[in-house]
C-alpha positions in Angstrom: 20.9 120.7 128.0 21.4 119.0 124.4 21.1 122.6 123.1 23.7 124.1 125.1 26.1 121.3 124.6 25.6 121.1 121.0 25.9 125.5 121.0 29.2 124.7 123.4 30.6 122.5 120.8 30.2 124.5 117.9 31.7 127.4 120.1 35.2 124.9 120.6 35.0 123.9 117.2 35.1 127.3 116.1 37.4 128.9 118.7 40.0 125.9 117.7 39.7 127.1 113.5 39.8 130.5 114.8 43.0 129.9 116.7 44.4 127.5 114.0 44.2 129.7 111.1 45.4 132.9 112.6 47.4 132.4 115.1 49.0 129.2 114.6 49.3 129.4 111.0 51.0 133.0 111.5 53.9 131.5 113.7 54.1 128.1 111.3 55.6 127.6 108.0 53.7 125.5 105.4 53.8 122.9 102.8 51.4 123.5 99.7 51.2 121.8 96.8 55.1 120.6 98.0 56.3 123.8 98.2 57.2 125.2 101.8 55.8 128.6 102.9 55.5 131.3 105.6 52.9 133.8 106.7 54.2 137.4 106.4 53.0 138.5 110.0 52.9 141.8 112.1 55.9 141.6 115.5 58.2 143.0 117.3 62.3 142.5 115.9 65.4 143.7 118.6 68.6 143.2 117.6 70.7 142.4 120.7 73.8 141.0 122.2 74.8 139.2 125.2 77.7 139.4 127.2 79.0 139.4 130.8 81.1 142.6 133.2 81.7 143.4 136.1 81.3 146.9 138.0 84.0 149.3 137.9 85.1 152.4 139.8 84.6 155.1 137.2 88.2 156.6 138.2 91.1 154.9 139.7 93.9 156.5 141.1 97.4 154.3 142.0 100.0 156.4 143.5 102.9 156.8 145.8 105.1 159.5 147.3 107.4 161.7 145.2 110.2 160.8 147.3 112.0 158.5 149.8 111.9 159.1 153.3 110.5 157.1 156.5 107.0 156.8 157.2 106.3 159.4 160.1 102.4 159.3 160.0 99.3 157.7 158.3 96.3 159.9 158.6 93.2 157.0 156.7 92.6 153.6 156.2 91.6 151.5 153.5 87.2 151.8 153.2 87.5 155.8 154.7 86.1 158.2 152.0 89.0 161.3 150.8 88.6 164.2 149.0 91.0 165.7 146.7 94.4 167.0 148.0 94.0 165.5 151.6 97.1 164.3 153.2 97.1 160.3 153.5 100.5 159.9 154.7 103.7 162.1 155.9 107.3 161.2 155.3 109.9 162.6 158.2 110.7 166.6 156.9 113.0 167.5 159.3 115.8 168.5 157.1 114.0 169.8 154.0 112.1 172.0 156.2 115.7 173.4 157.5 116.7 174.0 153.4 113.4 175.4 153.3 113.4 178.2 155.9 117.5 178.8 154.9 116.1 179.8 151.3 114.1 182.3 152.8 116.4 185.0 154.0 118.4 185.4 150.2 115.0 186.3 148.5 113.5 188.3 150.6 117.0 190.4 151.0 116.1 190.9 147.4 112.7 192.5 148.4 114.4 194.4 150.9 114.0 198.4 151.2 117.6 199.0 150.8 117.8 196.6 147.7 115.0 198.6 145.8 116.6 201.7 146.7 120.0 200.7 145.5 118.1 199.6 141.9 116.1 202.9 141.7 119.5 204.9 142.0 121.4 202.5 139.8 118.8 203.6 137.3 118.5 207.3 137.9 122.4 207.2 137.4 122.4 204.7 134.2 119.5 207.7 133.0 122.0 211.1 133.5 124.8 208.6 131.6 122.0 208.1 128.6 121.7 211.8 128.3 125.3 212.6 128.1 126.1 209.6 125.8 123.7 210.3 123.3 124.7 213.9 123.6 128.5 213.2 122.7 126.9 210.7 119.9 124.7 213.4 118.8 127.8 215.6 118.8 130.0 213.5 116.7 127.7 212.5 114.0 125.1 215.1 114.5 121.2 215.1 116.0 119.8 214.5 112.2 121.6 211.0 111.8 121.2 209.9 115.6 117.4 210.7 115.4 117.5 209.0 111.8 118.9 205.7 113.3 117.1 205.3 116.2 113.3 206.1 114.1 114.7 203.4 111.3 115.6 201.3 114.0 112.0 201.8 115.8 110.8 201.2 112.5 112.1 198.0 111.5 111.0 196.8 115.1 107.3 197.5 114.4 107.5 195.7 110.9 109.1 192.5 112.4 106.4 192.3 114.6 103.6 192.7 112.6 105.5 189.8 110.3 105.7 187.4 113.2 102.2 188.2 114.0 100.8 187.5 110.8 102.7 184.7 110.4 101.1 183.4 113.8 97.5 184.6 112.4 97.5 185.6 109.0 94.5 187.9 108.0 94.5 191.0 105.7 94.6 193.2 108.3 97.9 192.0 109.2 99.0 191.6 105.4 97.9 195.5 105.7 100.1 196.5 108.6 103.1 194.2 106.8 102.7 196.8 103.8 102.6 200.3 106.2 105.6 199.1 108.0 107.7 198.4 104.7 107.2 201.7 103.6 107.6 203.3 106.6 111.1 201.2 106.9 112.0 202.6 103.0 111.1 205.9 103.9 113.1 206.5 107.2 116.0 204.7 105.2 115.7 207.5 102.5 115.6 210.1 105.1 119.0 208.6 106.9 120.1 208.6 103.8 119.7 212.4 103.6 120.8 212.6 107.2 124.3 211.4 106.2 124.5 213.7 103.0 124.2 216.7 105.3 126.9 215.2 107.6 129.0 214.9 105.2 128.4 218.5 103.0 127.4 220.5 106.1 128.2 219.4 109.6 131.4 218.1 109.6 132.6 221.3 107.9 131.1 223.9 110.2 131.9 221.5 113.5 134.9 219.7 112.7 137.2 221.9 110.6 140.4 222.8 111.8 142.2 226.3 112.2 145.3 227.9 112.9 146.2 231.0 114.4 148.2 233.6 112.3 148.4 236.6 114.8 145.1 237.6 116.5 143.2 235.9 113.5 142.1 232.3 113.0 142.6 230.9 109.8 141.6 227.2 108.2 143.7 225.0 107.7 143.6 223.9 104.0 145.4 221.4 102.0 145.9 220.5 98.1 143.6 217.9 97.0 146.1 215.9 95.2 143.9 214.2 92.4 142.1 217.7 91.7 144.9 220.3 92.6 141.9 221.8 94.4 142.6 223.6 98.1 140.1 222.1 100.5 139.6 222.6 104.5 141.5 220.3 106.7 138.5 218.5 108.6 139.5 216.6 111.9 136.4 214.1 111.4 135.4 212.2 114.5 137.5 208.3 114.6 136.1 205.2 114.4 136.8 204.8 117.5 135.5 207.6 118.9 132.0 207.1 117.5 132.2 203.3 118.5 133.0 203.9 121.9 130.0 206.5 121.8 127.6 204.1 120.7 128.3 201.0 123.5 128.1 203.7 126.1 124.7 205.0 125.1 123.9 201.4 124.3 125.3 200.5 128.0 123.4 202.8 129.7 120.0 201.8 128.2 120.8 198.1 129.0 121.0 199.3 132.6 118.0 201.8 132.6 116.5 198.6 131.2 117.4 195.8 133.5 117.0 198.0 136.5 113.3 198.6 135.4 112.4 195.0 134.9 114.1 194.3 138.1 111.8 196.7 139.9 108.4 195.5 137.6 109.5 191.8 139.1 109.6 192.8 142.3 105.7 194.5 142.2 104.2 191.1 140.3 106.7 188.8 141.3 107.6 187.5 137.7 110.4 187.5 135.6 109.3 189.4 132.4 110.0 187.6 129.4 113.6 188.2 128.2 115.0 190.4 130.9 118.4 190.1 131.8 121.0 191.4 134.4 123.1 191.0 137.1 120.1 191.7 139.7 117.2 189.8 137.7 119.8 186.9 137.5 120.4 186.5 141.4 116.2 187.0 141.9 116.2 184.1 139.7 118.5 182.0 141.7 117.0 183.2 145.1 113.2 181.9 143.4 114.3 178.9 141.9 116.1 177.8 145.7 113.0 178.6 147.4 110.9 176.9 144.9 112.8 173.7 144.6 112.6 173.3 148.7 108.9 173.8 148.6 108.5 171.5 146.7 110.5 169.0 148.5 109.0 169.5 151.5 105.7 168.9 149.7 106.9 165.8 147.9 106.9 164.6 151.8 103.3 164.6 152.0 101.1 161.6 150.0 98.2 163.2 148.7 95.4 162.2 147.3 94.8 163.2 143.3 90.9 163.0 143.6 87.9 161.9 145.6 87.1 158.8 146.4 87.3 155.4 148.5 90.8 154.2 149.8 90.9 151.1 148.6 94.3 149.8 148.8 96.9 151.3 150.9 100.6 149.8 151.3 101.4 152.3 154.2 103.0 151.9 157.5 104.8 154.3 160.3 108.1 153.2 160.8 108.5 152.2 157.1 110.8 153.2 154.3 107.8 155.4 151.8 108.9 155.6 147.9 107.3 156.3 144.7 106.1 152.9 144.1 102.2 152.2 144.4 101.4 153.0 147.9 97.8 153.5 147.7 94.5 153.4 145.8 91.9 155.5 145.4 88.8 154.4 143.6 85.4 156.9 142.4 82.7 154.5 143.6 79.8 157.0 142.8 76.8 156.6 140.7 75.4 156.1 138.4 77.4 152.6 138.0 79.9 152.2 134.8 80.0 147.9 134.1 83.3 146.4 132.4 81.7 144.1 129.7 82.6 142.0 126.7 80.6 140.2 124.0 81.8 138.2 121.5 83.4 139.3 118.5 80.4 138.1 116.0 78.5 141.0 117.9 80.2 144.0 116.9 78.0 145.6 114.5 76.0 146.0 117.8 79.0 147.2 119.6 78.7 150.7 119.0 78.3 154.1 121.6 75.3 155.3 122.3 73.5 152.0 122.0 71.2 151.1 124.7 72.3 148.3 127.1 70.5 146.2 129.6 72.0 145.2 132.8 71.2 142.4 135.8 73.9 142.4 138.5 74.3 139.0 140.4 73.7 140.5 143.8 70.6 141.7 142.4 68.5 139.1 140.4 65.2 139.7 138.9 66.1 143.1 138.5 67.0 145.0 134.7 68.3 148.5 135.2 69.1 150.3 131.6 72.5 152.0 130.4 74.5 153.0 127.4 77.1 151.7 125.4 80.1 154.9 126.2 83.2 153.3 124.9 83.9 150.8 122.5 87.7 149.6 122.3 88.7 149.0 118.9 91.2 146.2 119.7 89.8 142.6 120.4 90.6 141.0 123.6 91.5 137.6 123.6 90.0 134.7 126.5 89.8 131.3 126.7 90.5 130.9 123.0 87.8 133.0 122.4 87.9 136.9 120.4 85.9 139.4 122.5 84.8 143.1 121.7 85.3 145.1 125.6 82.8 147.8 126.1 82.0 149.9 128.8 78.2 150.1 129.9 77.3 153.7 132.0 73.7 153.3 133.4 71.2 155.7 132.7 70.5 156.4 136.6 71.4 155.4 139.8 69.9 153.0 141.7 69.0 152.3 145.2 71.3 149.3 146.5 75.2 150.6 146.6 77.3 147.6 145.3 80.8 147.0 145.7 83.3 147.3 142.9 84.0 143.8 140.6 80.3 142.9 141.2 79.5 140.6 138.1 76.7 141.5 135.5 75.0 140.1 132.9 74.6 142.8 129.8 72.2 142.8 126.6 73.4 145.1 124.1 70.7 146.6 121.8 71.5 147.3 118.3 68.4 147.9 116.8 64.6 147.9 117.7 61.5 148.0 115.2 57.8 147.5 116.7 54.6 146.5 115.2 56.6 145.5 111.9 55.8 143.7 109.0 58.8 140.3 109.4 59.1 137.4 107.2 61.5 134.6 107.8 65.5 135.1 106.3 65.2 132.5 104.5 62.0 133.5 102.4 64.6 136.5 101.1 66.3 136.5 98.0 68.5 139.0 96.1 67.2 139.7 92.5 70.1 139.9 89.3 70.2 144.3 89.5 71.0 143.4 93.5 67.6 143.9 95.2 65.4 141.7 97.5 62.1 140.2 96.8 60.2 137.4 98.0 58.3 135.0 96.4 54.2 135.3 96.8 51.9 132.7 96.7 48.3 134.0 95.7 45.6 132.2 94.2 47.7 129.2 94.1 50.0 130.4 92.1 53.8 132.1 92.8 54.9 135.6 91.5 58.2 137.5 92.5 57.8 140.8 94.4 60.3 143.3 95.4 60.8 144.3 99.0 62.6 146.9 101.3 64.0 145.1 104.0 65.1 146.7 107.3 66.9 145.3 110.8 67.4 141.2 110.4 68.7 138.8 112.5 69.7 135.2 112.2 65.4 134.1 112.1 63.5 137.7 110.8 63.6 140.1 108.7 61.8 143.6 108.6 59.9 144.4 105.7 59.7 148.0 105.2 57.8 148.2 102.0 56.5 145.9 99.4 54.8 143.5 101.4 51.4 143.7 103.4 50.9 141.4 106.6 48.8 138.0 106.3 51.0 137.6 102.6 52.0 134.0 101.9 55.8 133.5 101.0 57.5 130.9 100.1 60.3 129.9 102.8 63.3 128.3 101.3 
């Protein structure tokens, strides 16, 4: 028995040194020879921040109707669950429904049989006019300068074109068709030019010169050129007004052919194309745009719900005037939970997204569940005298219990995390003249400066990335 207590003794003895020198000692700072010091020591360093939230909907929706009427009918109540574009409420539509079925009748006269029949013919008539106008046009300044014109005028069409569209996406491909259609615009302008030389040196003489009869024979008329003495043919050349009255005719009966057309393309697809004009397109116009304001009005008669959710509010009654003013609210309770927090403004390094978050709700204690930092607002918020950084937390996965919204949390930002480090205390940290760290190392009793690569700190630790081995002594300032 004196044996085994004596061994037991020795055992406590020991275990105590044991536990003195390397486990107290590594958490304790020192005095030697006056000079206080830490143990550099292997640990765990997380940079966090603590704040408070509470749980949000992740979408809200506050709304009302787009118009005033009485409350007719009220189809939910607040707690039922909607989906998107279900009616919630109906206002009384008795006269908008009338303006709506009266809008009916003008359009679809426009889609009448007979009014496509009367467009087709308009056309086929507006065509024979086209012939015979460009004909007489042809006639009075001859085929060579009317097909001139009108391939100049194609020309300088296609060139504006392929300016606006490299303008809109500029490329060399486009510079490319920029340089064809110049010169294809000076070439055709050099061959009207030549188109006008002959009408003026060939075809007005054989078409347009005048003659007389002397007897059985026709003769030309010819007159003295007073500045030359020379005897020239009388030419009756066409007037100004001739040719101009040529031209709007021609140009009248293409508008037609071309308004007539895009009348009849409306009426197959239903659309307006881009720029088309007329009598016809104008009234289609009117007749769609009646129509399409009543629709609408009779929808704006209907409250409907913008997305899916939980009715949550709902200011709603039969018998009631209805407005646009908040009527009801729809709120996206789903999960995974998003959490309305705020930490103090001393925190906001930590504040930033993608940083992992830690949440306890009230309503469920004892329990962490983990999320991520997904919005940071970059203005402060002020409370109770105190700055705050707002934050919104998403969590990483849904959990079991369903909570209901403005359930408070508790929230513990993470800003940085390094494990089985080597940390020293803050204060045994200094910054060397050419802006470095070091610490200060105690080794045989004597001190000697080292430099050191420090890593995530806080207010107590630092981590020492390099330069200094575990189980070091340092001073501690």
């Amino acid at each position: 028995m004196i044996w085994i207590t004596t061994a037991l003794v020795i055992l406590i003895a020991t275990g105590g040194y044991t536990y003195y020198s390397k486990v107290f000692l590594a958490t304790q700072t020192t005095n030697v020879t006056g000079v206080q010091t830490a143990l550099a020591q292997r640990g765990n360093l997380v940079l966090s921040a603590t704040g408070t939230g509470t749980l949000i909907a992740q979408t809200d929706a506050t709304f009302g109707f787009e118009t005033s009427g009485q409350v007719t009918q009220v189809f939910v109540k607040i707690g039922d669950q909607v989906e998107a574009g279900q009616v919630i409420a109906q206002l009384d539509d008795t006269l908008v429904q009338m303006k709506y079925i009266e809008a009916q009748p003008a359009l679809q006269e426009l889609h009448s049989a007979a009014s496509i029949a009367t467009v087709q013919k308009e056309i086929a008539t507006a065509k024979d006019t086209e012939a015979s106008a460009r004909a007489w046009l042809g006639y009075l300044l001859s085929p060579e300068v009317i097909d001139a014109e009108e391939n100049l005028a194609t020309a300088e069409q296609r060139l504006a074109e392929a300016q606006s569209e490299a303008k809109a996406k500029p490329s060399d491909f486009a510079n490319q068709k920029i340089k064809e259609g110049e010169a294809a615009v000076t070439y055709l302008k050099e061959k009207l030019t030549q188109a006008w030389s002959y009408y003026e040196n060939v075809y007005l003489p054989e078409n347009f010169t005048q003659y007389e009869s002397q007897g059985r024979t026709q003769v030309v008329v010819t007159y003295i050129d007073p500045y030359t003495g020379e005897v020239l043919p009388e030419i009756d050349r066409p007037s100004t007004a001739d040719i101009a009255k040529a031209r709007n005719d021609l140009a009248q009966a293409k508008e037609t052919i071309k308004n007539g057309e895009a009348y009849l393309e409306a009426m197959n697809t239903g659309t307006i194309p881009e720029g088309a004009t007329g009598g016809k397109l104008n009234d289609l116009y009117d007749a769609q745009l009646a129509l399409k304001n009543a629709q609408f009005a009779l929808e704006a008669t209907k409250l409907i719900a913008p997305i899916s959710g939980t009715v949550t509010a709902l200011v709603v009654n039969i018998g009631e005037q209805g407005n646009n003013a908040s009527a009801v609210t729809i709120s996206q309770l789903s999960q995974p939970y998003i959490v309305d927090a705020y930490i103090d403004q001393s925190d906001w390094g930590v504040a930033k997204v993608g940083n992992k978050v830690n949440v306890t709700f009230n309503l469920l204690t004892n329990q962490t569940f983990p999320g991520t930092v997904t919005t940071v607002y970059p203005e402060l918020v002020s409370s109770n005298n105190s700055s705050l950084v707002h934050i919104l937390v998403q969590l990483d996965q849904s959990i079991s219990q369903d909570l209901p919204a403005g359930t408070g949390a508790s929230v513990a930002v993470v800003g940085g995390e390094a494990n089985n480090v080597v940390l020293v205390p803050v204060n045994a940290i200094h910054k060397t003249e050419s802006g470095k760290y070091a610490v200060t190392v105690i080794q045989n009793g004597k001190q000697s400066e080292q430099e050191v690569e420090i890593g995530l700190q806080n207010e107590t630790y630092a981590e020492i990335k390099s330069g200094l081995e575990a189980g070091a002594i340092v001073v501690a300032k």
